[in-house]
N, C-alpha and C positions, 0 to 999 in steps of 0.2 A: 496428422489427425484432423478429423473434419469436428465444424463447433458440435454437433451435436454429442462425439466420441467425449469432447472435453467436456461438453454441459454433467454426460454421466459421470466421468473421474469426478468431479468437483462434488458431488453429492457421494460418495467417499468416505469412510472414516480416512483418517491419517496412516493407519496402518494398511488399507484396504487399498488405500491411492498411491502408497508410494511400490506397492507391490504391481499394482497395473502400470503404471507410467514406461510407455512403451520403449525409451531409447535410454542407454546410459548417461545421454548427454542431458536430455530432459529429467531424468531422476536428479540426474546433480546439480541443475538447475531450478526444481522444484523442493530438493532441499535446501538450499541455498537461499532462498527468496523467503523458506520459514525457518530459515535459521538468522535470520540480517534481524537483530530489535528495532523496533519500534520509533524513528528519529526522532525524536522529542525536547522542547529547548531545554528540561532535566528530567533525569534518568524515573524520579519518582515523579512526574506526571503522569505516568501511564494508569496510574488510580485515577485520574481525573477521566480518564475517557470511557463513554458506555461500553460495557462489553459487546453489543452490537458493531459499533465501531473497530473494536478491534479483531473480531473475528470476521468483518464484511473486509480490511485491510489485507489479512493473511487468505481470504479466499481471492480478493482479486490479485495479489501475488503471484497464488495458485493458478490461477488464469492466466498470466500473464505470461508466466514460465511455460507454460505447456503450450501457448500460441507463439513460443520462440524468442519472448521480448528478454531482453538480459535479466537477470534475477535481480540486481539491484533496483533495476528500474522501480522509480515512487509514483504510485497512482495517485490521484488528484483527492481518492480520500484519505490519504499518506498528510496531504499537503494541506487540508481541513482538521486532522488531527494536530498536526503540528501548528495552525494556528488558533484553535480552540486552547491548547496551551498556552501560547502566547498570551494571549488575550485576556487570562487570568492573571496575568503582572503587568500589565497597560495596556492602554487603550491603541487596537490599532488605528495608523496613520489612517486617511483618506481610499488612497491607492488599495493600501494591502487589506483594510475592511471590505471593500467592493472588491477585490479578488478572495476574498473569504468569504462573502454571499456568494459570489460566480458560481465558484468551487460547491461549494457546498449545495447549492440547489442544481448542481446539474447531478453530485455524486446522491441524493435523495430529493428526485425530481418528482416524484408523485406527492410526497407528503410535505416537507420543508420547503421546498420551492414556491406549493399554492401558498402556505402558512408567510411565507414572506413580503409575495408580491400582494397577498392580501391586506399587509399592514405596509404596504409602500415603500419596502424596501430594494431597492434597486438589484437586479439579477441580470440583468442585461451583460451581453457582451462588453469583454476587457477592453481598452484600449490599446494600442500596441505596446506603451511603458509601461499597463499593467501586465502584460501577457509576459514582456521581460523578466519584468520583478518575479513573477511568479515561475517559468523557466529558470531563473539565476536560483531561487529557494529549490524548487525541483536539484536542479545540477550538483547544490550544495547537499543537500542533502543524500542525494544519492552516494556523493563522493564522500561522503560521511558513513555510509552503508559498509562500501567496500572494505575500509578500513576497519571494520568490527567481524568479520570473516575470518575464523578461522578453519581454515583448510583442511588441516592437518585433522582435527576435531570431527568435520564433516565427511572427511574421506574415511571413517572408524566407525561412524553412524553407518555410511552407506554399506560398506560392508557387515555390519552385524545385521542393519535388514537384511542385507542377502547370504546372511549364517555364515559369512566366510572371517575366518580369525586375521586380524589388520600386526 
């Protein structure tokens, strides 16, 4: 599928997108990607995050699956939600603060990004140990995704979309 094919899916209700999503391979990986919750350092944080945030999450999922990327895979505002949690029970380090501005003004770069560099807060590119650290939280939490998949649940879903008895 070409981006503009996927730009339309995406504008979609849920019912409406998972009927069009053109390959079986991609339905199961576009349900997959909104069936993985939310990584969060606890389970009731997800009240703390705007609702913006967590529908801009499961669209770029959306996206992600449908341009092929594996379904667990964590987008960078995956990785800003999970440290906007954080950061409610202490103060990030050094490092992981300035890869939490990085992240965050590149994933709302029109609005948050001017808003930061206008009050001197550094956005600039990681270092290579912060691009690690941020990669290693990436990796962990992905591999924490996988792990809350149930298969068996999603193979039942898929077929009652497609009216067929599981």
């Amino acid at each position: 599928m070409n981006e503009s094919e996927n730009e339309k899916l995406l504008n979609l209700n849920y019912n409406e997108l998972l009927k069009s999503v053109p390959s079986e391979k991609t339905l199961l990986n576009v349900c997959k990607s909104l069936a993985m919750p939310i990584m969060l350092p606890h389970a009731n944080n997800i009240d703390e995050l705007p609702p913006y945030m967590v529908q801009l999450i499961k669209k770029l999922r959306i996206k992600n699956a449908l341009e092929g990327k594996e379904p667990e895979y964590t987008p960078d505002v995956e990785l800003v939600a999970y440290l906007t949690c954080a950061s409610l029970e202490a103060p990030l380090n050094g490092d992981m603060a300035h890869a939490f501005f990085a992240l965050a003004a590149s994933t709302f770069p029109t609005t948050l990004a001017k808003v930061m560099e206008a009050d001197g807060i550094p956005t600039g590119p990681l270092t290579p140990d912060q691009r690690e650290l941020v990669e290693k939280m990436r990796r962990e939490i992905t591999a924490s995704k996988k792990k809350h998949i149930n298969t068996k649940k999603l193979a039942e879903f898929i077929n009652t979309l497609k009216g067929e008895e599981s």
